[in-house]
Biotite code that builds the C-alpha atoms (Angstrom):
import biotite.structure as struc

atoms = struc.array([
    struc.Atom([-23.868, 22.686, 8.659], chain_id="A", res_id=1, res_name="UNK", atom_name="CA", element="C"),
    struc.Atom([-23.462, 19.183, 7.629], chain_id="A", res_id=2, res_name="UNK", atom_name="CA", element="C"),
    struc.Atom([-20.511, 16.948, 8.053], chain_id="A", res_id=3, res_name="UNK", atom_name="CA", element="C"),
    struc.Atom([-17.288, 16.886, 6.228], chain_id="A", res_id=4, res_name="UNK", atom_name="CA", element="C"),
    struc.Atom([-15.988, 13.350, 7.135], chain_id="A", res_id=5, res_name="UNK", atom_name="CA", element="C"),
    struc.Atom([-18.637, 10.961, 8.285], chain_id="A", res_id=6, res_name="UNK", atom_name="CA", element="C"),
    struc.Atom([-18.317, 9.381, 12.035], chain_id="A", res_id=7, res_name="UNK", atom_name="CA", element="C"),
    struc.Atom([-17.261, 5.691, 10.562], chain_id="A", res_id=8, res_name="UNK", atom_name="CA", element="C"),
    struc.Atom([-14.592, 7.620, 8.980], chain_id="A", res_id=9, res_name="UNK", atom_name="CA", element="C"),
    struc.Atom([-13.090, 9.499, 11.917], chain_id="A", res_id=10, res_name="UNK", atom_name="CA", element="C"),
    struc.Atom([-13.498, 5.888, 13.710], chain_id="A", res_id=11, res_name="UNK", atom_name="CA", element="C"),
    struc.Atom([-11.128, 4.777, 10.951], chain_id="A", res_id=12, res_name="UNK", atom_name="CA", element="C"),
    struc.Atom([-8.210, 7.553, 11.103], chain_id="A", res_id=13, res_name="UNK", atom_name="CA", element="C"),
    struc.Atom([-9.218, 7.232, 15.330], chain_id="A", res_id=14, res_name="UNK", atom_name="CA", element="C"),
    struc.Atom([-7.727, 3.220, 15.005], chain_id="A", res_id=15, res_name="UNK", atom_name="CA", element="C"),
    struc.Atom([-5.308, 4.273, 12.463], chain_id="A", res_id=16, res_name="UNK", atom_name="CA", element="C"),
    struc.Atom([-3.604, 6.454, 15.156], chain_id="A", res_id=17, res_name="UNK", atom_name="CA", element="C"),
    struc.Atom([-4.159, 3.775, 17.673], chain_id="A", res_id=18, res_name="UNK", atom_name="CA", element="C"),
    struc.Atom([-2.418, 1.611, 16.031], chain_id="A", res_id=19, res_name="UNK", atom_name="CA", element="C"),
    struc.Atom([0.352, 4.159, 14.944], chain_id="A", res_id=20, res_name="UNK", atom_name="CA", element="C"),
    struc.Atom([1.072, 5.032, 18.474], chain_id="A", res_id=21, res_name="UNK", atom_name="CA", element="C"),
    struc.Atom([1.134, 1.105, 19.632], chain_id="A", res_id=22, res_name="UNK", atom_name="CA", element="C"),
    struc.Atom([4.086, 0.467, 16.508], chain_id="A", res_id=23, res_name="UNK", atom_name="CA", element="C"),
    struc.Atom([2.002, -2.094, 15.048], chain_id="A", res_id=24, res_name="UNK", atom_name="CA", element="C"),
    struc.Atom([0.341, 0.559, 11.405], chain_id="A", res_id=25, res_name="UNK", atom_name="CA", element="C"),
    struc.Atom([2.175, -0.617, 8.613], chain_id="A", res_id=26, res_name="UNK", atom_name="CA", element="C"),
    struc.Atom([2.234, 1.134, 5.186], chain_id="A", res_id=27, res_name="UNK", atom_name="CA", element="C"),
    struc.Atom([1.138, -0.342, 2.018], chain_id="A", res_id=28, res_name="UNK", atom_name="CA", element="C"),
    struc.Atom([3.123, -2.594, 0.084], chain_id="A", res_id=29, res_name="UNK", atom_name="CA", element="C"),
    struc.Atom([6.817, -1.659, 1.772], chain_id="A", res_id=30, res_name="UNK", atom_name="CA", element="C"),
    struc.Atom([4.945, -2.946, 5.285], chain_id="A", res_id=31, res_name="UNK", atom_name="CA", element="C"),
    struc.Atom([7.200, -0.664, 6.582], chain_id="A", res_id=32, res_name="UNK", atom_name="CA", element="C"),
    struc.Atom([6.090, 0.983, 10.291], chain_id="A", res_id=33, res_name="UNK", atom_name="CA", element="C"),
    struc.Atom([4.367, 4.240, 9.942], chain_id="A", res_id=34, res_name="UNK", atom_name="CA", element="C"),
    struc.Atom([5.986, 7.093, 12.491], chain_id="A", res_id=35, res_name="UNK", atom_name="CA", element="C"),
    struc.Atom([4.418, 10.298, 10.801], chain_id="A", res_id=36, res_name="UNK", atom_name="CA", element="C"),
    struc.Atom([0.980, 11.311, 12.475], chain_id="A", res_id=37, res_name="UNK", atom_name="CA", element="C"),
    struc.Atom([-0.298, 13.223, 8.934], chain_id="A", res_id=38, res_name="UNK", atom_name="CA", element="C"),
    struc.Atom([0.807, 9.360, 7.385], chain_id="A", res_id=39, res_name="UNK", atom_name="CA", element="C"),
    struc.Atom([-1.609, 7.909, 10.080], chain_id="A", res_id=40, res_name="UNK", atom_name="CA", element="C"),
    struc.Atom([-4.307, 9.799, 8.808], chain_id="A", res_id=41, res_name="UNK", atom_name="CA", element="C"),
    struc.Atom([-3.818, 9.160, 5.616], chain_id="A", res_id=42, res_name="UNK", atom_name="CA", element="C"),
    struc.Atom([-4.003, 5.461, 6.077], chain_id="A", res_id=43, res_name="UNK", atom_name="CA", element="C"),
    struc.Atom([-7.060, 6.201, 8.096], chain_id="A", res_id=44, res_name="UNK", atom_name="CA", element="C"),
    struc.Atom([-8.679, 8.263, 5.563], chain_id="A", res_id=45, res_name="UNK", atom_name="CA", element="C"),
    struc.Atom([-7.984, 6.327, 2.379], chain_id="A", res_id=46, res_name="UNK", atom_name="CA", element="C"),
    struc.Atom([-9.616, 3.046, 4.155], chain_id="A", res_id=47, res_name="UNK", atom_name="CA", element="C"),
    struc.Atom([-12.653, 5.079, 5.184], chain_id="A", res_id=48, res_name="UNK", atom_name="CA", element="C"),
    struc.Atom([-12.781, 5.527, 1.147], chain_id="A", res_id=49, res_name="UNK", atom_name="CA", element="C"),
    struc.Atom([-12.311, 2.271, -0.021], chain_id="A", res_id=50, res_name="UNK", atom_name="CA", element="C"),
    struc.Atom([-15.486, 1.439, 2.849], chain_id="A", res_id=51, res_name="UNK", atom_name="CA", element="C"),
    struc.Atom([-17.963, 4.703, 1.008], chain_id="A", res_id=52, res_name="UNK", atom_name="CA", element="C"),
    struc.Atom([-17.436, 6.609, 3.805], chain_id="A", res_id=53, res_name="UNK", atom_name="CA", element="C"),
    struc.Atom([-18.172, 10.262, 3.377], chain_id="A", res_id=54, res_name="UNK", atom_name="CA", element="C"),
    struc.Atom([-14.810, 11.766, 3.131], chain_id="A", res_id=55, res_name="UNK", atom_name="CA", element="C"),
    struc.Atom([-13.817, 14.519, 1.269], chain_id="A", res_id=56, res_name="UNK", atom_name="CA", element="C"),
    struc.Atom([-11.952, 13.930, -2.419], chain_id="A", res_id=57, res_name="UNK", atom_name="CA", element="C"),
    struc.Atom([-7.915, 13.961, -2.540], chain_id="A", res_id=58, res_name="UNK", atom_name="CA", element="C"),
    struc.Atom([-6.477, 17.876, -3.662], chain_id="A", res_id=59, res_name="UNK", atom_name="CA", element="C"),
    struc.Atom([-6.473, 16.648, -7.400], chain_id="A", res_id=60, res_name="UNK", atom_name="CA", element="C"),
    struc.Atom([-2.966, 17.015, -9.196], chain_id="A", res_id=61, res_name="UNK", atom_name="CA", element="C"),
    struc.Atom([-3.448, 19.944, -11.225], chain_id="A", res_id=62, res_name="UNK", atom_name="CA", element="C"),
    struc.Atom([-3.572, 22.185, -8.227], chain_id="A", res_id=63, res_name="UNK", atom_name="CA", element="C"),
    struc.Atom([-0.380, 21.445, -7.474], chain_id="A", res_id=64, res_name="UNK", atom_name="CA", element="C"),
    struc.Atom([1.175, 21.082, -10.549], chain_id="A", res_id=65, res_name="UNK", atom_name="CA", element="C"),
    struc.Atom([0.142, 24.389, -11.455], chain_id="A", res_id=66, res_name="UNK", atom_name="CA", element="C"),
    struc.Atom([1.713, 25.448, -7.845], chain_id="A", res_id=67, res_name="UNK", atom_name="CA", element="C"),
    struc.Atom([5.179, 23.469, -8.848], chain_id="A", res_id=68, res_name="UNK", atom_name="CA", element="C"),
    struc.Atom([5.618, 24.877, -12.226], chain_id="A", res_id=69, res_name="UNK", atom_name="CA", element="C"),
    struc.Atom([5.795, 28.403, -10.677], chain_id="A", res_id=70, res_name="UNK", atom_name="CA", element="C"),
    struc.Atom([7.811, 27.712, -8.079], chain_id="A", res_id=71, res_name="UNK", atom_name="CA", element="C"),
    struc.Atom([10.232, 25.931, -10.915], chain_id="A", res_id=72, res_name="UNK", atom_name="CA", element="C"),
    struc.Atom([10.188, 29.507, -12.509], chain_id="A", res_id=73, res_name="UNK", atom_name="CA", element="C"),
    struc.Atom([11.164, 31.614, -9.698], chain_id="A", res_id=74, res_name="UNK", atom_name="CA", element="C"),
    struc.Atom([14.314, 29.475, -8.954], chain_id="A", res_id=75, res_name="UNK", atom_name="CA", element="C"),
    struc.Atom([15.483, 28.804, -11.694], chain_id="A", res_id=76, res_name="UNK", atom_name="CA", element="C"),
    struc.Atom([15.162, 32.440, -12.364], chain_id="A", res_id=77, res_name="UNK", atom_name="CA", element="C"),
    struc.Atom([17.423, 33.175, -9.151], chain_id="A", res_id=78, res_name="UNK", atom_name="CA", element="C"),
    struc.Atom([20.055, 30.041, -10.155], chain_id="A", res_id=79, res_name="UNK", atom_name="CA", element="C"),
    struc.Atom([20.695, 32.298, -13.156], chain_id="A", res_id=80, res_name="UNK", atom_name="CA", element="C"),
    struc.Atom([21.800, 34.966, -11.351], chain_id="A", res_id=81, res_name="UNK", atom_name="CA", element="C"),
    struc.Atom([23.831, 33.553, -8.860], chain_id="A", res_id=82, res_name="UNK", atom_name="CA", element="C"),
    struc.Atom([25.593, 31.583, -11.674], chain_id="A", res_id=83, res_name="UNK", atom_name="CA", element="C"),
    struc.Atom([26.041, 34.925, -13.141], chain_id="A", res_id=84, res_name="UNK", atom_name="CA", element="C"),
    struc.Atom([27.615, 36.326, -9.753], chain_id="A", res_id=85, res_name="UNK", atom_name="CA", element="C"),
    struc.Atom([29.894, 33.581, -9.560], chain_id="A", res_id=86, res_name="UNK", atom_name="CA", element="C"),
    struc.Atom([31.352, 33.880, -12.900], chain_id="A", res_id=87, res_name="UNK", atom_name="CA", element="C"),
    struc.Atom([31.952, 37.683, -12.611], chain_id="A", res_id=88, res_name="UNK", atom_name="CA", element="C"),
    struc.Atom([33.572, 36.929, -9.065], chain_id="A", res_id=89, res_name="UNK", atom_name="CA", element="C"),
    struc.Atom([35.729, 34.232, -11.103], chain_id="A", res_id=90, res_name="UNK", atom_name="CA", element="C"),
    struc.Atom([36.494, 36.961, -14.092], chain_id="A", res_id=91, res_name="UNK", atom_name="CA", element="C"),
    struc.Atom([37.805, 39.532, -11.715], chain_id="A", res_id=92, res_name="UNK", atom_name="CA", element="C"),
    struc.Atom([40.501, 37.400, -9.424], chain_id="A", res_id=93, res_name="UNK", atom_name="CA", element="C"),
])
């Protein structure tokens, strides 16, 4: 089975971490210092792309969108009802 990420790539996200773990990875235009080991990897990963590495394509936005929208539904859904609760606890004192 062939590769996912190509070995240049996982030398990139291996110096990313490097770095992340020495204090010294910054992140992009805040330059603030990057503490989160998935934000490592990221940096890592999105330089490997900028090179052509072989690295697999960001989870595009309409995935999740579509994931969001539902969520939206089901709690605003619930919000309703506990709005409901509270009034009818209000009503009866």
């Amino acid at each position: 089975m062939a590769r996912k990420y190509s070995k240049g790539a996982a030398k990139k996200v291996a110096r990313a971490m490097h770095k992340r773990k020495k204090g010294t990875l910054k992140s992009g235009r805040s330059g603030k210092k990057v503490k989160s080991r998935k934000q490592a990897i990221a940096i890592g990963l999105s330089e490997a792309r900028k090179e052509g590495k072989k690295v697999p394509k960001k989870k595009s936005a309409k995935k999740m969108t579509a994931k969001k929208k539902t969520a939206k539904k089901k709690s605003a859904g619930s919000r309703a009802k506990s709005s409901a609760k509270k009034r009818a606890r209000k009503s009866r004192s």
